[in-house]
C-alpha positions as CSV (number, residue, x, y, z in Angstrom):
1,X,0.0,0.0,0.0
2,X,1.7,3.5,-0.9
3,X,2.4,6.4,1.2
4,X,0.6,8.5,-1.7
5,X,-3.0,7.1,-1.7
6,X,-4.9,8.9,0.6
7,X,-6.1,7.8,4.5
8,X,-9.5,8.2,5.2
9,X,-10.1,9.8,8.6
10,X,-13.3,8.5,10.6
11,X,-13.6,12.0,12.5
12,X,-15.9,13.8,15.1
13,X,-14.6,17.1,16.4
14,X,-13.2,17.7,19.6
15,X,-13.1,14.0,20.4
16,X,-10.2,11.0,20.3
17,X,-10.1,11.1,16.7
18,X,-8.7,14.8,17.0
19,X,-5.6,13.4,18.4
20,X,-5.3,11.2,15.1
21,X,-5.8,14.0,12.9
22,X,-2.8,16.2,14.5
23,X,-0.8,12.6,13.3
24,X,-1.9,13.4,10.1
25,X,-0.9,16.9,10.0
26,X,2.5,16.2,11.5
27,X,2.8,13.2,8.9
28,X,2.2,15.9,6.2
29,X,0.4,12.6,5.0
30,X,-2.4,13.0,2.3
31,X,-6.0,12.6,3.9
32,X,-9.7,13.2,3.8
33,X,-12.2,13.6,6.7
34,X,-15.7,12.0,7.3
35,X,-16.8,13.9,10.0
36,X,-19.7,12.4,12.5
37,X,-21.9,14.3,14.5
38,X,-21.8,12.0,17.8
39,X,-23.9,14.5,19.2
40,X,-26.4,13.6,16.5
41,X,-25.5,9.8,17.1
42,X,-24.2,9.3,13.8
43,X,-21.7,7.3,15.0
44,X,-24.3,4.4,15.9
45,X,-26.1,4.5,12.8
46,X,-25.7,1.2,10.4
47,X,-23.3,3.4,7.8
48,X,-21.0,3.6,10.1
49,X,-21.0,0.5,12.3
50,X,-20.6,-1.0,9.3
51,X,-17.1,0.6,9.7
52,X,-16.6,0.1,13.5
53,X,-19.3,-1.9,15.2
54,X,-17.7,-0.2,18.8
55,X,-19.1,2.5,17.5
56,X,-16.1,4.7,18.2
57,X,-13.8,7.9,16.4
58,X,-10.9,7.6,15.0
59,X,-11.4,4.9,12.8
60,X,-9.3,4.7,8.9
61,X,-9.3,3.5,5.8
62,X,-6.2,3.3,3.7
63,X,-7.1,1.7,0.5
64,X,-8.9,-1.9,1.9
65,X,-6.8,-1.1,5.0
66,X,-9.3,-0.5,7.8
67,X,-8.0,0.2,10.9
68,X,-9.8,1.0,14.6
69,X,-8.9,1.5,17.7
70,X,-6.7,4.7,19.0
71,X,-3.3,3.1,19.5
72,X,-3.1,0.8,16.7
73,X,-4.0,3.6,14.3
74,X,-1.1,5.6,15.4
75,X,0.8,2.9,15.1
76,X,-0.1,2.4,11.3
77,X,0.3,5.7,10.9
78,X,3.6,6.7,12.3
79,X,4.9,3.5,10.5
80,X,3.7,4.0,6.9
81,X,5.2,7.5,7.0
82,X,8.9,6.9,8.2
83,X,10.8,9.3,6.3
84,X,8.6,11.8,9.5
85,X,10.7,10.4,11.9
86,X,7.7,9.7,14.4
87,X,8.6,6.3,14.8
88,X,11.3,4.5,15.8
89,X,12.3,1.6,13.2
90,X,12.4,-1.7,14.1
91,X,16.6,-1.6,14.9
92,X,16.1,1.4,16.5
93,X,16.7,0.9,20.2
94,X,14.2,3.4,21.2
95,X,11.6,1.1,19.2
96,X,11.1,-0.7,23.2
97,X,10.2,2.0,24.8
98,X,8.1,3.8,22.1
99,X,5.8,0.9,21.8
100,X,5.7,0.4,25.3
101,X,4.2,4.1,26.0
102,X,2.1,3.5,23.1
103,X,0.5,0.5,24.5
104,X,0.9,1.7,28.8
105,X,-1.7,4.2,27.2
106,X,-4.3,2.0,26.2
107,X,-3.8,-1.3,28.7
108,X,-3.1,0.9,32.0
109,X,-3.9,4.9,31.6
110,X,-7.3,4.5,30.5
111,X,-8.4,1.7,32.5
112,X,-7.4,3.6,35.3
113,X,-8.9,6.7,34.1
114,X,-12.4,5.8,33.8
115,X,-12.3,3.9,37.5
116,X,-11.0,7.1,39.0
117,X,-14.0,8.9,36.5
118,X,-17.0,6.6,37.7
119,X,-15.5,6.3,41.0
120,X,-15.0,2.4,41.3
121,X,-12.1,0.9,43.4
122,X,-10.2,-1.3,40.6
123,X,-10.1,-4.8,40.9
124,X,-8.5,-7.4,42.8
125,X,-4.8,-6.9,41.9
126,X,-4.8,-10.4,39.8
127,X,-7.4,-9.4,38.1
128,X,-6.7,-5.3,37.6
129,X,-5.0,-4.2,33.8
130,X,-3.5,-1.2,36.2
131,X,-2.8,-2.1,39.5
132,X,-4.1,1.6,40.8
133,X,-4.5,5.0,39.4
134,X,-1.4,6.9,41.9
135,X,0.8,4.1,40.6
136,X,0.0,4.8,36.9
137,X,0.4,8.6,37.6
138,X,4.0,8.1,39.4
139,X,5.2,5.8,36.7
140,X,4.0,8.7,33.8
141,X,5.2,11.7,35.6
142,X,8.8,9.7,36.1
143,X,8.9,9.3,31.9
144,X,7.3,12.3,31.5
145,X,10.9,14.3,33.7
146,X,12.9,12.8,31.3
147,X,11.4,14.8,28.7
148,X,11.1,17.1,26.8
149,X,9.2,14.2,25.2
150,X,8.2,11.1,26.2
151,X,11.5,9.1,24.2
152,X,13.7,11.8,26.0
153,X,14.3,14.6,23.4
154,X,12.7,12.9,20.3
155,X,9.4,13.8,19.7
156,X,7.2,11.1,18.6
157,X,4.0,9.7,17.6
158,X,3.6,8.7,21.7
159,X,3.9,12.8,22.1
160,X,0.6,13.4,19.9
161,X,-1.1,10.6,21.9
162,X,-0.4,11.3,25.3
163,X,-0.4,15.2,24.5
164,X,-3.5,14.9,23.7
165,X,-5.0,12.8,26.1
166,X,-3.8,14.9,28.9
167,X,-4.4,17.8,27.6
168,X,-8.5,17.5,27.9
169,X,-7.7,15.0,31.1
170,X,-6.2,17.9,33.1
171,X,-8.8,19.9,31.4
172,X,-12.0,18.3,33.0
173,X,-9.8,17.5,36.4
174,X,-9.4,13.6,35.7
175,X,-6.0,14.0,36.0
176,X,-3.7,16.5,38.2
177,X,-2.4,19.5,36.7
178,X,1.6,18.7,38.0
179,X,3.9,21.2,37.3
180,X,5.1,18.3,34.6
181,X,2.1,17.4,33.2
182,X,1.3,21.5,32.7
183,X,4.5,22.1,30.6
184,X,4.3,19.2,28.6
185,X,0.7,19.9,27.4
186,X,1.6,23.1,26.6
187,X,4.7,21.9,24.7
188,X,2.9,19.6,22.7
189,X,-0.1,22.0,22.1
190,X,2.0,24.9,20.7
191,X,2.7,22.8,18.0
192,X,1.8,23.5,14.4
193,X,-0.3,20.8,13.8
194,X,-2.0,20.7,16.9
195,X,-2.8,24.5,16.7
196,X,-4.2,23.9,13.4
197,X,-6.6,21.1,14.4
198,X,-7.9,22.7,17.4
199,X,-8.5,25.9,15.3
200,X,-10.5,23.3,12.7
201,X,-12.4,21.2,15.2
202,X,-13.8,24.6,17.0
203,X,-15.5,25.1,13.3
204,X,-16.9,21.7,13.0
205,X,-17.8,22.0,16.5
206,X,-19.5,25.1,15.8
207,X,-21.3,24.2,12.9
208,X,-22.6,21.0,14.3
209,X,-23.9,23.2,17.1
210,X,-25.6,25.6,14.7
């Protein structure tokens, strides 16, 4: 599949797919948007089921490539565009620790998210992805201080991701604004791309408000 046919983006504004258009953008990849209305509940009509039965944004298409689910799509992405540098190669020795960020995001940070959110006690800790929420937070704020990104001083892929994700966590108090979390939100949403997005998501916001 070549870098030059373009990715469909499965996109609802201000949402999780926002994070995979900013990839996009910093990929300088070629795209187009299908933008849902979740407010609407476009996202659980048959059309696009059809595309992801979760029911969930982001979701792609490159060609007969379709791909779901937040992390794997970002790790689709950032592969298929190397020459951007977003992710590590497979003899890179920063490849570990990239895909492990990439996937502590989805297996731990969430889980624990959503029990500190709804205000359950997690599991047993045989049976608990996470183990608990302060543990999670430590072990992210202890990457996060070797910064300025999370593979040290190469930004990455993982940087759009988490960026992202912490930005609207800290935002709605999920997660604590510490003194490292605050600078690198700010760091990764001074960036270009993200500016850009956030400026285009307000308008499809706005118009699907109207």
């Amino acid at each position: 599949m070549g870098t030059t046919e373009k990715i469909v983006l499965f996109h609802a504004p201000q949402s999780r797919s926002s994070g995979a258009l900013i990839l996009l953008e910093e990929l300088a990849a070629p795209y187009e948007l299908r933008v849902l209305n979740m407010k609407a509940g476009e996202n659980r009509e048959a059309a696009y089921c059809a595309i992801n039965p979760m029911g969930k944004v982001p979701a792609i298409l490159h060609g007969d490539v379709l791909v779901t689910e937040q992390v794997a799509i970002y790790l689709y992405l950032a592969d298929l565009f190397p020459a951007a540098g977003l992710a590590p190669g497979l003899a890179d020795v920063r490849r570990g620790s990239y895909l492990r960020w990439m996937v502590f995001y989805a297996s731990c940070f969430e889980p624990a998210l959503v029990d500190r959110a709804m205000k359950r006690e997690p599991g047993g800790r045989a049976m608990s992805p996470y183990g608990d929420f302060d543990t999670v937070m430590a072990t992210l704020t202890a990457q996060l201080r070797t910064g300025p990104f999370m593979l040290g001083q190469d930004f990455s892929a993982a940087d759009v991701l988490w960026g992202t994700a912490l930005n609207w966590t800290t935002r709605f108090g999920l997660v604590p604004e510490t003194p490292e979390i605050k600078a690198y939100v700010a760091r990764i949403a001074s960036r270009p791309a993200a500016q850009r997005v956030a400026a285009r998501d307000a308008e499809l916001a706005a118009s699907q408000s109207a």
